[in-house]
FIGU-285101 format. One record per atom (N, C-alpha, C): residue number from 1; atom name; x, y, z. Coordinates in pm, whole numbers. Example, Ala and Ser with C-alpha at 12.3 -4.5 7.8 and 13.67 -1.06 7.14 Angstrom:
# residues 2
seq  atom  px  py  pz
1  N  1319  -569  780 $
1  CA  1230  -450  780 $
1  C  1320  -330  780 $
2  N  1285  -225  708 $
2  CA  1367  -106  714 $
2  C  1290  3  787 $
END
This chain:
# residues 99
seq  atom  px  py  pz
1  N  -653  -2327  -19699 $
1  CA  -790  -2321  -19754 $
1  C  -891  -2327  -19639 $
2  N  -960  -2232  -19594 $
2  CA  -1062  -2213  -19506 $
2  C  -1242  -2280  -19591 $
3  N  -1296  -2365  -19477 $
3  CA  -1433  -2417  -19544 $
3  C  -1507  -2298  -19446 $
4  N  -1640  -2320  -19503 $
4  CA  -1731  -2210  -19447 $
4  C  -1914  -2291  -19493 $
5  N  -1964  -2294  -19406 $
5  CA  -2055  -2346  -19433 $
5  C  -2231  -2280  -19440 $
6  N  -2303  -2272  -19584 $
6  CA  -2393  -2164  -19611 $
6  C  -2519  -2209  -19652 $
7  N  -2594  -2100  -19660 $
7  CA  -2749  -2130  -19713 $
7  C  -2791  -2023  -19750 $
8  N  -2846  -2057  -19884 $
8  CA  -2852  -1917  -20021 $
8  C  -3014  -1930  -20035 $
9  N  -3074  -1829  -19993 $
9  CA  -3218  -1825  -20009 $
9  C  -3253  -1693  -20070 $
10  N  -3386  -1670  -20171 $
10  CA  -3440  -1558  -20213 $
10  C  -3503  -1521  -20158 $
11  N  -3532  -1396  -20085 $
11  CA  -3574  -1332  -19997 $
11  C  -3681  -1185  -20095 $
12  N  -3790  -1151  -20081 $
12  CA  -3816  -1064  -20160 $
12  C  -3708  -1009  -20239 $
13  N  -3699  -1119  -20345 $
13  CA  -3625  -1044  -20486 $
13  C  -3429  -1006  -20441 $
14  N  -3441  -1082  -20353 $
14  CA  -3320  -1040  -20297 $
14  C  -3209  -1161  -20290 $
15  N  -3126  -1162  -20304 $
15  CA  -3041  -1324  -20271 $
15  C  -2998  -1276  -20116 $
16  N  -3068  -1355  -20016 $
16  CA  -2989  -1358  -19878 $
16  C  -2901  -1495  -19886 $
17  N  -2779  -1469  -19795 $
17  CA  -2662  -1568  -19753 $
17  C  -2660  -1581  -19595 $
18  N  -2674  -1648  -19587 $
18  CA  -2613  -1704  -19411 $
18  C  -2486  -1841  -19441 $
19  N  -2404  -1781  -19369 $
19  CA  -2288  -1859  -19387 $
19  C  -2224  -1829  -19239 $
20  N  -2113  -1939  -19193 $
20  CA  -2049  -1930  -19082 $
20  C  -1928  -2002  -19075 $
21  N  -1857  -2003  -19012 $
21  CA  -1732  -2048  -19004 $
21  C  -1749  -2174  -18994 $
22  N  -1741  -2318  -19062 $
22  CA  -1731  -2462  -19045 $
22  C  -1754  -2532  -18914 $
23  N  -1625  -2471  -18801 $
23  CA  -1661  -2498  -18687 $
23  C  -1752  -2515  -18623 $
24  N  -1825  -2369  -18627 $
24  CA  -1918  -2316  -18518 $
24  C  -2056  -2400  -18592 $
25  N  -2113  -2462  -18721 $
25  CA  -2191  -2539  -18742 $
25  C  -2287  -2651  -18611 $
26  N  -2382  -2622  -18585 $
26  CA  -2449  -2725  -18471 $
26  C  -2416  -2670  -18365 $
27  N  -2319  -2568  -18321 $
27  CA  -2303  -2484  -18235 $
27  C  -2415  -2385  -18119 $
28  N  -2427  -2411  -17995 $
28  CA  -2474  -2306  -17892 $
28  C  -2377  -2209  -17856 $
29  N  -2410  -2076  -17908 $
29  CA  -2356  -1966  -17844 $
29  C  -2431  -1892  -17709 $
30  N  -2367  -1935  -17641 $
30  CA  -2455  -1884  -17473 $
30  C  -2384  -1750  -17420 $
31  N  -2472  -1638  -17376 $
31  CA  -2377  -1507  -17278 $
31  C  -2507  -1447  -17242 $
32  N  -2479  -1448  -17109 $
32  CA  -2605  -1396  -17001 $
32  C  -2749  -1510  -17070 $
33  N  -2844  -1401  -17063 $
33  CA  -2945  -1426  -17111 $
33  C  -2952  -1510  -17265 $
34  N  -2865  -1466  -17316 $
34  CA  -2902  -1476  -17470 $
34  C  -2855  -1608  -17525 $
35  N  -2910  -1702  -17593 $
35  CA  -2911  -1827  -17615 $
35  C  -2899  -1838  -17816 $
36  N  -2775  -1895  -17883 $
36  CA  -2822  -1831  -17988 $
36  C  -2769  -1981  -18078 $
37  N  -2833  -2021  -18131 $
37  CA  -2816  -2194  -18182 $
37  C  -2757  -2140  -18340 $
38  N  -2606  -2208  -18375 $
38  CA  -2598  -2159  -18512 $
38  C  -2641  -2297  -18549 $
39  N  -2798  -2310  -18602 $
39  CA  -2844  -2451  -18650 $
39  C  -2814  -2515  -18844 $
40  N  -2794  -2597  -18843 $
40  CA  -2756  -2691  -18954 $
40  C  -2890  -2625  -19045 $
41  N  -3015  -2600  -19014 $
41  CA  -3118  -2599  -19057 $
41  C  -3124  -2433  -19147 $
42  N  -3075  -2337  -19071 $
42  CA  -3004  -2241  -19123 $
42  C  -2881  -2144  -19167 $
43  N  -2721  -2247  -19117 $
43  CA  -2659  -2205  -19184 $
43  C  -2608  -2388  -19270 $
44  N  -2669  -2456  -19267 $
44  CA  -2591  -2585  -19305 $
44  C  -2626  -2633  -19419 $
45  N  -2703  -2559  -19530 $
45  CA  -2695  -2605  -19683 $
45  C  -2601  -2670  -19756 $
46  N  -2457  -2635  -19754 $
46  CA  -2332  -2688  -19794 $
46  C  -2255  -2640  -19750 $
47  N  -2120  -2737  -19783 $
47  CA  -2000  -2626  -19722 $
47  C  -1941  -2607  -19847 $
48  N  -1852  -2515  -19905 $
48  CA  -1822  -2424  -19923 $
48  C  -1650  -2363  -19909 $
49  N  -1571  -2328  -20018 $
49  CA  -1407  -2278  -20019 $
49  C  -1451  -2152  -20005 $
50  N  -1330  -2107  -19970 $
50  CA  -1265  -1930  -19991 $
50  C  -1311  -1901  -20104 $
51  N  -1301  -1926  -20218 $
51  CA  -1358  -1862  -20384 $
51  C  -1456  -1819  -20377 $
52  N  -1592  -1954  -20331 $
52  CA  -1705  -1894  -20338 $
52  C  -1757  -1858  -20244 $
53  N  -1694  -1876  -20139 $
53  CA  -1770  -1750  -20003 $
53  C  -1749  -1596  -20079 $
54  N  -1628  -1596  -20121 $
54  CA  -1621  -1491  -20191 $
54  C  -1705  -1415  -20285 $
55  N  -1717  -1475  -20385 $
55  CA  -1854  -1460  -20480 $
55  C  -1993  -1454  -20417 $
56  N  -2015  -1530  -20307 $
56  CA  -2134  -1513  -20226 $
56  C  -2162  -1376  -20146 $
57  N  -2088  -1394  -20136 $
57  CA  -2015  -1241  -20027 $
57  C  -2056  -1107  -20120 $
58  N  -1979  -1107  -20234 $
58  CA  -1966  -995  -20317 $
58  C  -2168  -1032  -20390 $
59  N  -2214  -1114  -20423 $
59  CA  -2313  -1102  -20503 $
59  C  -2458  -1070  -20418 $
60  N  -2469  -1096  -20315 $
60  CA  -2581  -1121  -20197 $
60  C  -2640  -1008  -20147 $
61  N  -2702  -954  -20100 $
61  CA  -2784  -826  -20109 $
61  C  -2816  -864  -19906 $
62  N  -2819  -986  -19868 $
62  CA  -2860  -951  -19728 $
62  C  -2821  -1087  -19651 $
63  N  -2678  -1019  -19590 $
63  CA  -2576  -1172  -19539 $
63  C  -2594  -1152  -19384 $
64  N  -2612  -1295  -19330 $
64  CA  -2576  -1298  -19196 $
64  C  -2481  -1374  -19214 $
65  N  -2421  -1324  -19124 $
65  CA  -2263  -1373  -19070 $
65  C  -2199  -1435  -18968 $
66  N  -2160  -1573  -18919 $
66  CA  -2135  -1561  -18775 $
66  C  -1973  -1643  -18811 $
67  N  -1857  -1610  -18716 $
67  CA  -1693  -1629  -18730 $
67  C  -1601  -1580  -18786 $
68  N  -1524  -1598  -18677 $
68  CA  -1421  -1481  -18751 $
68  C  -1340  -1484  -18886 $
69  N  -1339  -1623  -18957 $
69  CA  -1300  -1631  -19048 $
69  C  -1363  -1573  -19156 $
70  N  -1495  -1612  -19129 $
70  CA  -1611  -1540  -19238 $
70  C  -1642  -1391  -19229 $
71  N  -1599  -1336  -19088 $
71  CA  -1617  -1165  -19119 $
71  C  -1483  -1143  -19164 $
72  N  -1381  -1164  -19119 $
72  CA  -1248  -1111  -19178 $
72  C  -1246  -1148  -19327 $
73  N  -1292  -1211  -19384 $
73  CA  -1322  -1265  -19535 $
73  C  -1412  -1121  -19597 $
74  N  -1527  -1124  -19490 $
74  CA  -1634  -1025  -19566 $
74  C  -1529  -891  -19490 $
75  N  -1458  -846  -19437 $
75  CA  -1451  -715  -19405 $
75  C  -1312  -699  -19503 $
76  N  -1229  -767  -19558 $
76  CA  -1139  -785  -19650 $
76  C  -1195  -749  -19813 $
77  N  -1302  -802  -19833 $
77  CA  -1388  -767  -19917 $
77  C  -1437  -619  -19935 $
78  N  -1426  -517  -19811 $
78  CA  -1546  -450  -19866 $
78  C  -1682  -473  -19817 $
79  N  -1750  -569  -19766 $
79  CA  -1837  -625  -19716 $
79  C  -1840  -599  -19609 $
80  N  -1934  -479  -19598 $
80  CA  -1967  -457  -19397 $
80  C  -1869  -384  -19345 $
81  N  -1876  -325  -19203 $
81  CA  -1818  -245  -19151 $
81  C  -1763  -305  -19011 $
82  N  -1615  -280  -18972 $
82  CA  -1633  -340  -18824 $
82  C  -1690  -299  -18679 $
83  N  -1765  -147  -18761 $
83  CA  -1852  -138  -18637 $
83  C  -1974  -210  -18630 $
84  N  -2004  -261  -18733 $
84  CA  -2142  -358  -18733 $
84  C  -2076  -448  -18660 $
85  N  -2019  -531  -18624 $
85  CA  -1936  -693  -18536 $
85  C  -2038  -618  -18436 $
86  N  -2107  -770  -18392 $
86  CA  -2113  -795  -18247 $
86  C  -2063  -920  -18197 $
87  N  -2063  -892  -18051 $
87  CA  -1961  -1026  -18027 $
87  C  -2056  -1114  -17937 $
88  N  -2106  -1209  -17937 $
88  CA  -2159  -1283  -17851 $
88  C  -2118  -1445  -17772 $
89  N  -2070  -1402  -17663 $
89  CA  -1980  -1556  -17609 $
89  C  -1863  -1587  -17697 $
90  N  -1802  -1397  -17749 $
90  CA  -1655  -1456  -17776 $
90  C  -1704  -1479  -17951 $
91  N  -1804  -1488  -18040 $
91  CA  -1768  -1516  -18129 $
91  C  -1865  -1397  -18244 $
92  N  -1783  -1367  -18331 $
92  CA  -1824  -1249  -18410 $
92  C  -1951  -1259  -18468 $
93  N  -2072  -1160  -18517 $
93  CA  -2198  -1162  -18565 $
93  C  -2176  -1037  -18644 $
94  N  -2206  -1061  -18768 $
94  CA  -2254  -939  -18828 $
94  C  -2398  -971  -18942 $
95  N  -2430  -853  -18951 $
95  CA  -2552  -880  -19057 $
95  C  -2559  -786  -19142 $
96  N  -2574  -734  -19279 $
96  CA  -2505  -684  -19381 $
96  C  -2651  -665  -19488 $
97  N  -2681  -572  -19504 $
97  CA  -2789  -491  -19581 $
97  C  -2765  -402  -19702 $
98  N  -2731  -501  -19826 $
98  CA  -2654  -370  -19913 $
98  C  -2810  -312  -19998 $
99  N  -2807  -241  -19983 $
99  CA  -2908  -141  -20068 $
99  C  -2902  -81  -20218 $
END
């Protein structure tokens, strides 16, 4: 059973998700220049099973994504493409715009 930890906000009429792999929570992702805080403040609403990342995943209109558990979840799904992955200090990013 994989946890995943998220924050479900309405966004113009939209349900956005930010969710991330448990781990990486309170996390600095550092490479070169780029400095990228996965903060409690925006992905740390609750944590969260496999079921309903799932349902989150499938229902959400505009997901950010950061770990590999959580893109291999969303790219298993249907959710996103793996040319969208970017990788920053080693750890996966995607962001997901369904229209």
């Amino acid at each position: 059973m994989m946890q995943f930890s998220v924050k479900v906000a309405d966004y113009q009429k939209n349900q956005m998700l930010n969710i991330c792999d448990i781990d990486l929570l309170g996390k600095n992702i550092v490479q070169d220049q780029l400095n990228m805080n996965i903060s409690k403040s925006y992905y740390g609403e609750k944590i969260i099973e496999d079921e309903e990342a799932e349902s989150l995943l499938k229902s959400s209109s505009i997901i950010n994504m950061v770990g590999k558990n959580t893109i291999t979840l969303s790219l298993k799904l249907g959710v996103g493409s793996e040319n969208g992955v970017k990788v920053i200090g080693g750890v996966p990013f995607l962001i997901v715009f369904k229209m």
